[in-house]
C-alpha positions as CSV (number, residue, x, y, z in Angstrom):
1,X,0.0,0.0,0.0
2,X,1.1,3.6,-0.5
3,X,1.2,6.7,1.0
4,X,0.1,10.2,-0.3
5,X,-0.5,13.5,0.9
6,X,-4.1,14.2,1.3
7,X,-5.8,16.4,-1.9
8,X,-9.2,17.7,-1.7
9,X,-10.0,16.5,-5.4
10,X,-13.5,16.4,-6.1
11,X,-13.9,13.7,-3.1
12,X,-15.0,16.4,-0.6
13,X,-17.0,18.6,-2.7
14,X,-20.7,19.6,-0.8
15,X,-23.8,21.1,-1.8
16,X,-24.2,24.3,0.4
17,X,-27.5,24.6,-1.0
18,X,-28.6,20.7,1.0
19,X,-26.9,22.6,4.2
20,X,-30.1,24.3,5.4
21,X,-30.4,24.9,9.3
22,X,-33.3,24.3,11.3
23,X,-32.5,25.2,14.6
24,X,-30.0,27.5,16.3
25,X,-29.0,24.4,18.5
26,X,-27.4,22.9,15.0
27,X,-24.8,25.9,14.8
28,X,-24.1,25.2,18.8
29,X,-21.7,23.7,20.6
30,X,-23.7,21.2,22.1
31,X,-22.3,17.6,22.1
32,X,-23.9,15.7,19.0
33,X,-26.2,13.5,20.7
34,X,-28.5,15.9,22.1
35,X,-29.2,17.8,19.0
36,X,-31.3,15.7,16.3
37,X,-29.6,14.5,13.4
38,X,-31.7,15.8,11.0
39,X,-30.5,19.1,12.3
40,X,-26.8,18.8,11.9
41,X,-26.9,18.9,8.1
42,X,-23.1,20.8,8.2
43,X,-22.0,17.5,10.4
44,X,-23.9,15.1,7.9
45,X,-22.4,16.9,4.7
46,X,-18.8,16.6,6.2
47,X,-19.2,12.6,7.2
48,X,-20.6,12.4,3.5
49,X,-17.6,14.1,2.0
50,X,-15.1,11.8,4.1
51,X,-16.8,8.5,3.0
52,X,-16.6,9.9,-0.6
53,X,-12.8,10.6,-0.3
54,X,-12.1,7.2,1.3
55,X,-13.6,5.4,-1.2
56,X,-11.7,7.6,-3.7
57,X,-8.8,6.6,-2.0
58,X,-9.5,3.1,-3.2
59,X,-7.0,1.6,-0.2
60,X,-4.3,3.2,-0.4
61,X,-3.0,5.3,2.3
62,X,-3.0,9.1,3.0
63,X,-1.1,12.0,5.5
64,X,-1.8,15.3,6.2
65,X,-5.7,14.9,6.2
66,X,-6.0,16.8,8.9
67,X,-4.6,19.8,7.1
68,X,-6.4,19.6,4.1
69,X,-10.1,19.5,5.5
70,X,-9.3,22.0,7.8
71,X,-7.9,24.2,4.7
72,X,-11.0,22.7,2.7
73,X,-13.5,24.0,5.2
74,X,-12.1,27.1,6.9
75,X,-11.3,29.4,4.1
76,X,-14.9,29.2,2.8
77,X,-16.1,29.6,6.5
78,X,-13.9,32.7,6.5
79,X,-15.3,33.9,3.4
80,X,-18.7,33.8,4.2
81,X,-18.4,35.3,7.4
82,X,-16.5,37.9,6.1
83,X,-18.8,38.7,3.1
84,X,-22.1,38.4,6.3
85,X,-20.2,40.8,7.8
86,X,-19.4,43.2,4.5
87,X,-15.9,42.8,5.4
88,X,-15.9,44.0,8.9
89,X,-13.2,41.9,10.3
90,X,-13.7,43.2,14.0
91,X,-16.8,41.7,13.8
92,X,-16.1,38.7,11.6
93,X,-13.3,38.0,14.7
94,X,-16.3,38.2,17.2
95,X,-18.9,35.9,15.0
96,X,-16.1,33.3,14.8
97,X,-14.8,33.7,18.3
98,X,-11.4,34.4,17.1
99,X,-8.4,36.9,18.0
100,X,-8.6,39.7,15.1
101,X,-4.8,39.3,15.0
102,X,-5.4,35.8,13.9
103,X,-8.1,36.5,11.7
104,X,-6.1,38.9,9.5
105,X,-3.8,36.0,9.9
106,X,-5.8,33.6,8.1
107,X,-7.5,35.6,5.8
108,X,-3.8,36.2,4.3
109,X,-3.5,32.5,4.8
110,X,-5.8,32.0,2.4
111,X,-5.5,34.9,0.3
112,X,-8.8,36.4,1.4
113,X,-7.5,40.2,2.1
């Protein structure tokens, strides 16, 4: 079996228009049994995507997955914050609960400012 480095590919692609939430408990924090499944459509769409790219993967092995769907899902997070919040970044950094100095961070990160 061999190794490679994890690529997003076409394995981890989602439908935000299927990602519709019905309740403010499926953007909490709450541990994922006490909020209904059918309410964690963001959760669902993400097991979806990993199945998809494991099957892609057809065996063999992979690294740095971590990396890649954090980079996969954060810089469209960051994105659509930042475009809720018409670029407001003070507030973007309070919406996502981060340090502005590490928002600026990662919107460079990811080529976003």
């Amino acid at each position: 079996m061999t190794s490679r480095q994890a690529t997003p590919d076409h394995a981890l692609s989602a439908s935000p228009e299927t990602l519709e939430f019905t309740s403010p408990a499926a953007l909490s924090l709450e541990p994922a049994h006490s909020v209904p499944a059918e309410e964690r459509p963001l959760r669902e769409a993400v097991d979806a995507a990993m199945r998809r790219y494991f099957t892609h993967l057809d065996g063999e092995s992979t690294t740095d997955l971590y990396a890649m769907v954090l980079a996969e899902v954060e810089a469209p997070l960051l994105a659509s914050v930042m475009a809720h919040v018409n670029g407001n970044q003070t507030r973007a950094a309070e919406i996502l609960g981060l340090n502005r100095g590490t928002l600026r961070k990662k919107l460079k990160q990811y080529a976003l400012i």
